[in-house]
PDB file of N, CA, C and O in Angstrom:
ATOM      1  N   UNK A   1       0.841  -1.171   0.000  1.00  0.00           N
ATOM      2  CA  UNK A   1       0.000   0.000   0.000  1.00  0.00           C
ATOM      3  C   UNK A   1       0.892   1.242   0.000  1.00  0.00           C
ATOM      4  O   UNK A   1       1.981   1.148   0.566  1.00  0.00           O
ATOM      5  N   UNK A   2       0.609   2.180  -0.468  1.00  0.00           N
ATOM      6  CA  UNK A   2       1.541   3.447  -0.702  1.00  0.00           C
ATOM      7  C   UNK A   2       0.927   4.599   0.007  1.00  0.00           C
ATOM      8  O   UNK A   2      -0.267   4.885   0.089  1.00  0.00           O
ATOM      9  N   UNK A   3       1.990   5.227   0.520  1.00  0.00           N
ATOM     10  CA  UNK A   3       1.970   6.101   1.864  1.00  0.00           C
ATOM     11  C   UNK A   3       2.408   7.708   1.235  1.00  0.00           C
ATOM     12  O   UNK A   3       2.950   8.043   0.181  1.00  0.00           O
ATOM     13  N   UNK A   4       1.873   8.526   2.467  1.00  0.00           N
ATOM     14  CA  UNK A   4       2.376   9.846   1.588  1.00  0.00           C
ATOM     15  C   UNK A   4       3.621  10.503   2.321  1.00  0.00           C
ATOM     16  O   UNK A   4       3.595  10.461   3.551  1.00  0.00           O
ATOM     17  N   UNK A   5       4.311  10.886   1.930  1.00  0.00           N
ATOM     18  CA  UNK A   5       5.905  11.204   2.216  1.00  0.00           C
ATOM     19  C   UNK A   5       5.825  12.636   3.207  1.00  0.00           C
ATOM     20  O   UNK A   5       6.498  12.857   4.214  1.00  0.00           O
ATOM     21  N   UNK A   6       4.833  13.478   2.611  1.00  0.00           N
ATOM     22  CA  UNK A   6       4.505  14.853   3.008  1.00  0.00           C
ATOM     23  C   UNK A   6       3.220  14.822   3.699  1.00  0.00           C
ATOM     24  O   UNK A   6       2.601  13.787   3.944  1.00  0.00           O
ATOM     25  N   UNK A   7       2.838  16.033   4.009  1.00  0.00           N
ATOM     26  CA  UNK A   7       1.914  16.176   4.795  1.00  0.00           C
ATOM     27  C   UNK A   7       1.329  17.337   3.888  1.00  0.00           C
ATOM     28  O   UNK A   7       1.922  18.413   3.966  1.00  0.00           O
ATOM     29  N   UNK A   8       0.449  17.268   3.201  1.00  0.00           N
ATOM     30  CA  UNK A   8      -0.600  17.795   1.839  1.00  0.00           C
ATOM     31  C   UNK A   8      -0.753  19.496   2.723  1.00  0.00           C
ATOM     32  O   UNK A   8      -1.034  20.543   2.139  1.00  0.00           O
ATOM     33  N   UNK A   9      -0.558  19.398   3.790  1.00  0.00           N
ATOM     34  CA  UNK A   9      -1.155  21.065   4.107  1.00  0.00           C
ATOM     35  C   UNK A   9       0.125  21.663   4.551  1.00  0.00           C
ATOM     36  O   UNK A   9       0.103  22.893   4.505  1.00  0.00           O
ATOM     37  N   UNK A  10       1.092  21.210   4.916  1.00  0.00           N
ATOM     38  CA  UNK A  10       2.242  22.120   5.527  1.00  0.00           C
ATOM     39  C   UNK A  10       3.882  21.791   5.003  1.00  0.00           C
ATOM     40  O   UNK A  10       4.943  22.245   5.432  1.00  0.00           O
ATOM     41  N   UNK A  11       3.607  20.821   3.913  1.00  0.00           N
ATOM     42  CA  UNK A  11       4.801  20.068   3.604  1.00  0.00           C
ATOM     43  C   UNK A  11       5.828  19.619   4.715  1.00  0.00           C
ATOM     44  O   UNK A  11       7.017  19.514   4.413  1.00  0.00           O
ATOM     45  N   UNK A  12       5.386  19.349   6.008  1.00  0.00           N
ATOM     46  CA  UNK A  12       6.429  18.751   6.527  1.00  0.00           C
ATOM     47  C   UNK A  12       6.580  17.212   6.478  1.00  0.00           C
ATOM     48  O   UNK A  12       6.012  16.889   5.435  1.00  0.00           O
ATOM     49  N   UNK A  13       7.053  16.110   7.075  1.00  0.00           N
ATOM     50  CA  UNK A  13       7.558  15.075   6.830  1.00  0.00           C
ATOM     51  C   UNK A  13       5.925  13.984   8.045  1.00  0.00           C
ATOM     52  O   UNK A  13       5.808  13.852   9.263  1.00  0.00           O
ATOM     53  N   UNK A  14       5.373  13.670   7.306  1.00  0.00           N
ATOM     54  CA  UNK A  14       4.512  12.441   7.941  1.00  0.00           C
ATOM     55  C   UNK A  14       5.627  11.453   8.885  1.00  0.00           C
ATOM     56  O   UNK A  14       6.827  11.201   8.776  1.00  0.00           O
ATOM     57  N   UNK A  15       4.346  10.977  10.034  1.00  0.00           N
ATOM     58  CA  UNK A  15       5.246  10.044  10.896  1.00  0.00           C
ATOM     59  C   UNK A  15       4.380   9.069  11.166  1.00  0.00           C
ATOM     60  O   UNK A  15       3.319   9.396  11.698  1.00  0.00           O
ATOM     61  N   UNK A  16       4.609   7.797  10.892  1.00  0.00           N
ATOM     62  CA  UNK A  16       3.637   6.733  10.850  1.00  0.00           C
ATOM     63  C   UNK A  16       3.433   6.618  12.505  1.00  0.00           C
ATOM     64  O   UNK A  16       4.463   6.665  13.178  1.00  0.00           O
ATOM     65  N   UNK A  17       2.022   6.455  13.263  1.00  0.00           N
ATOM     66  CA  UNK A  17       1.750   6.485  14.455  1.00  0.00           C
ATOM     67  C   UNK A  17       1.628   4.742  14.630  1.00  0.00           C
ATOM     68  O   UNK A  17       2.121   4.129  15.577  1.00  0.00           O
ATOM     69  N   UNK A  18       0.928   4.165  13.595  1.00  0.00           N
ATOM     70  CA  UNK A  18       0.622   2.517  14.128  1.00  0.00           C
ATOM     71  C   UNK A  18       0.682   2.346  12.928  1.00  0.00           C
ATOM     72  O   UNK A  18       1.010   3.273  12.188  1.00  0.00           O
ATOM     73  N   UNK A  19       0.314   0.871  12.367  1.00  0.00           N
ATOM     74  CA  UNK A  19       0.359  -0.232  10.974  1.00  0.00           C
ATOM     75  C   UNK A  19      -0.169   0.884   9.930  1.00  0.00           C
ATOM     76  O   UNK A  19       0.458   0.972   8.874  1.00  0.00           O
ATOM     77  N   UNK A  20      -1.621   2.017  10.207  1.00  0.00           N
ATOM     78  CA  UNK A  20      -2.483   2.112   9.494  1.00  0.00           C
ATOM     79  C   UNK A  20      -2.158   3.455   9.254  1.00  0.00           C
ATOM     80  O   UNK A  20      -2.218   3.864   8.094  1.00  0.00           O
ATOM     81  N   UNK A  21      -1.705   4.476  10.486  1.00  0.00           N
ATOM     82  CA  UNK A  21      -2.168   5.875  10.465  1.00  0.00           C
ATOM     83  C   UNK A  21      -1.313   6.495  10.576  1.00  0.00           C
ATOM     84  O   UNK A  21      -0.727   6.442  11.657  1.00  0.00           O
ATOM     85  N   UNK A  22      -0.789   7.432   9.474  1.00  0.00           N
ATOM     86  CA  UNK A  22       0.265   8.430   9.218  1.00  0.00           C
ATOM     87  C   UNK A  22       0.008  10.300  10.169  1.00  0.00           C
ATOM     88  O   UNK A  22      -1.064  10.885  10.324  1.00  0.00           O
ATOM     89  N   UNK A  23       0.665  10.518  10.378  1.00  0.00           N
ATOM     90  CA  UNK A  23       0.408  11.745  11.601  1.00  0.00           C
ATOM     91  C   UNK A  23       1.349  12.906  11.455  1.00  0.00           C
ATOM     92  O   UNK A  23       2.491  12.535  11.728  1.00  0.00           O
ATOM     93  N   UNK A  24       1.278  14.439  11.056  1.00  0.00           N
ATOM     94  CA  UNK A  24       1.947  15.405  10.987  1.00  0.00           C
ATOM     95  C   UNK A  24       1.833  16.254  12.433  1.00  0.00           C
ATOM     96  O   UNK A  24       0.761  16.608  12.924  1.00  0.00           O
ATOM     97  N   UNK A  25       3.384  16.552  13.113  1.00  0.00           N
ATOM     98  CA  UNK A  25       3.422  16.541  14.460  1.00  0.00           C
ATOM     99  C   UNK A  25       3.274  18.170  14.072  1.00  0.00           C
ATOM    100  O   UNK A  25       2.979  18.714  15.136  1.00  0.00           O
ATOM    101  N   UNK A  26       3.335  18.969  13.238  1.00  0.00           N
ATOM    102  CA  UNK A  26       3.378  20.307  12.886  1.00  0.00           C
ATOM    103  C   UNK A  26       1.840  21.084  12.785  1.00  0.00           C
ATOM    104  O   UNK A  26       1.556  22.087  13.439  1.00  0.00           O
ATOM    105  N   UNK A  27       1.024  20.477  11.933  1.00  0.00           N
ATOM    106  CA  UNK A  27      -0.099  21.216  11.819  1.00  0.00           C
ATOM    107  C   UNK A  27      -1.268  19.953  12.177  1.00  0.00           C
ATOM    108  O   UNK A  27      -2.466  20.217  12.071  1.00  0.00           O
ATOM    109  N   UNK A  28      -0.854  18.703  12.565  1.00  0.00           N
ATOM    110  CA  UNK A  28      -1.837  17.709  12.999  1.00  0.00           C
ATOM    111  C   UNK A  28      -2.895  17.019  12.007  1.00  0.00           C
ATOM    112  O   UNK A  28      -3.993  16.607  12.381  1.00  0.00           O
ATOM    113  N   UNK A  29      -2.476  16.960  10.862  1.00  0.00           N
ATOM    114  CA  UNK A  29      -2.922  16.257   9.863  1.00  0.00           C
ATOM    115  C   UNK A  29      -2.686  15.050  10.123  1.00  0.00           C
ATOM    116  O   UNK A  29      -1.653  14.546  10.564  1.00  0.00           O
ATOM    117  N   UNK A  30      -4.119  14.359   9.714  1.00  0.00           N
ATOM    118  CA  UNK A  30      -4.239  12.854  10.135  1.00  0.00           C
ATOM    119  C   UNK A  30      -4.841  12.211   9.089  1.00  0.00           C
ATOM    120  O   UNK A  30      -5.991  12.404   8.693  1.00  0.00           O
ATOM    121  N   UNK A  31      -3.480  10.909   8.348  1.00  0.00           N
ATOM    122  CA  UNK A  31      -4.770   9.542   7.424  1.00  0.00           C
ATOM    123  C   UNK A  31      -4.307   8.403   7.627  1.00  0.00           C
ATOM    124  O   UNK A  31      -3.325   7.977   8.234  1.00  0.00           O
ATOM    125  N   UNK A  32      -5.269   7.875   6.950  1.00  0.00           N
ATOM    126  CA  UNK A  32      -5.211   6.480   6.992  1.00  0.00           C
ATOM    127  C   UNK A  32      -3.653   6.019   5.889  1.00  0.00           C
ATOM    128  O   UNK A  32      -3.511   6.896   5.037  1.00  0.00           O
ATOM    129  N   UNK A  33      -2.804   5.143   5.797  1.00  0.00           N
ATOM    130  CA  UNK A  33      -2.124   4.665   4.918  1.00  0.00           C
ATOM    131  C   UNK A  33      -2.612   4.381   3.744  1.00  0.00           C
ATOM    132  O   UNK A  33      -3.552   3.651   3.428  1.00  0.00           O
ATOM    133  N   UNK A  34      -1.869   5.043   3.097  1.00  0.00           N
ATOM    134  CA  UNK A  34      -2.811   4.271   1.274  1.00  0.00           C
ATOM    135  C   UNK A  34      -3.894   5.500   1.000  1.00  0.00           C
ATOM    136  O   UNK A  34      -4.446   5.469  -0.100  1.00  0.00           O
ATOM    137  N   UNK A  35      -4.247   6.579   1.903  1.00  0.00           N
ATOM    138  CA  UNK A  35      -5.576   7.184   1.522  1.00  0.00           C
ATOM    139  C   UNK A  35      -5.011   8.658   1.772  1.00  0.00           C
ATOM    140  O   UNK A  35      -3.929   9.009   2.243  1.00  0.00           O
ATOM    141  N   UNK A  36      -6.152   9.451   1.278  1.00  0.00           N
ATOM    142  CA  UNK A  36      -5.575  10.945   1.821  1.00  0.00           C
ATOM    143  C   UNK A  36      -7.476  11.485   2.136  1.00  0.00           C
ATOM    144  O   UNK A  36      -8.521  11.089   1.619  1.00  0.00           O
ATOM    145  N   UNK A  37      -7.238  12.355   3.029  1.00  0.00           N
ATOM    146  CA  UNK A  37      -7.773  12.769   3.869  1.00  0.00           C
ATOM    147  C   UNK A  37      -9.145  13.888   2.752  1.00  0.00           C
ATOM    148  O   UNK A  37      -8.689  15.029   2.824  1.00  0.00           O
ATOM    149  N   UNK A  38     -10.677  13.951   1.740  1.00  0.00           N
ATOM    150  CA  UNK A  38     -10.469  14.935   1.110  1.00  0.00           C
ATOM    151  C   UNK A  38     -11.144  16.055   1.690  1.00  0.00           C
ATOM    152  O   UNK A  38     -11.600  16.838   0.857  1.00  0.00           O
ATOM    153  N   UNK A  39     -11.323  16.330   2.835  1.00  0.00           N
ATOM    154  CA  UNK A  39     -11.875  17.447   3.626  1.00  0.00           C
ATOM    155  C   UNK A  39     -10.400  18.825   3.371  1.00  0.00           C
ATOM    156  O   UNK A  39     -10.554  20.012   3.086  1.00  0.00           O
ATOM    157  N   UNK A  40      -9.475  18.291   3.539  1.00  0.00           N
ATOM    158  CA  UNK A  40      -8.504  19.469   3.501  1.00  0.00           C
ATOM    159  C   UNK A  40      -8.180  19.810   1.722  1.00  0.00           C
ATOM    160  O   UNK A  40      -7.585  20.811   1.321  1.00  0.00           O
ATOM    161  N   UNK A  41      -8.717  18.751   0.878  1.00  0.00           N
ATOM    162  CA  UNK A  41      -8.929  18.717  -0.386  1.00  0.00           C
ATOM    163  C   UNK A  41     -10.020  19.611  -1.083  1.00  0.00           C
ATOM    164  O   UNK A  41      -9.860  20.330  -2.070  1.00  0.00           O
ATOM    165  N   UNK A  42     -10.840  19.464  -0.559  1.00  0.00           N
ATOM    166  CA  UNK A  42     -12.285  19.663  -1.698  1.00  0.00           C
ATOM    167  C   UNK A  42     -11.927  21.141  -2.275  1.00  0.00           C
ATOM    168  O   UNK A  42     -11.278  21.865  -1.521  1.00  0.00           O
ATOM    169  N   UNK A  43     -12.187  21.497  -3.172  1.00  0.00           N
ATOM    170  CA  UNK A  43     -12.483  22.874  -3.759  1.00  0.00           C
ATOM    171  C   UNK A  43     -13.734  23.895  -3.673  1.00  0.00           C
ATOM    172  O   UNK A  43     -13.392  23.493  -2.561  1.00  0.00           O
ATOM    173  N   UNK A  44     -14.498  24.524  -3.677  1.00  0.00           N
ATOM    174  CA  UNK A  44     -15.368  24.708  -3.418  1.00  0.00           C
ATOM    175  C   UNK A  44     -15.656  25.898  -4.369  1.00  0.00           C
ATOM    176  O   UNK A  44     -15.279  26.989  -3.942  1.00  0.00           O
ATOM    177  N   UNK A  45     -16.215  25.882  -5.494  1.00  0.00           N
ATOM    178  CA  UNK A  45     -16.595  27.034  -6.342  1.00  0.00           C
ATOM    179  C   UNK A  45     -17.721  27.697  -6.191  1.00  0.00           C
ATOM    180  O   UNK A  45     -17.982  28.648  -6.928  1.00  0.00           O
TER     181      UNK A  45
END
């Protein structure tokens, strides 16, 4: 399963917390492995 290197809102470095869940200790962005989060995504026109 493929993981994300960065952290999509602050570019700092993700830190895997357990098997599943990747964790940014900077702005507290939280996903699942393999997935990205799209609430900090959506666009809204």
């Amino acid at each position: 399963m493929n993981q994300l290197k960065e952290c999509p809102e602050c570019n700092a470095r993700l830190n895997q917390v357990d098997r599943n869940i990747q964790h940014c200790e900077i702005c507290g962005y939280w996903t699942e492995k393999g997935t990205a989060r799209l609430d900090t995504l959506m666009v809204f026109a």
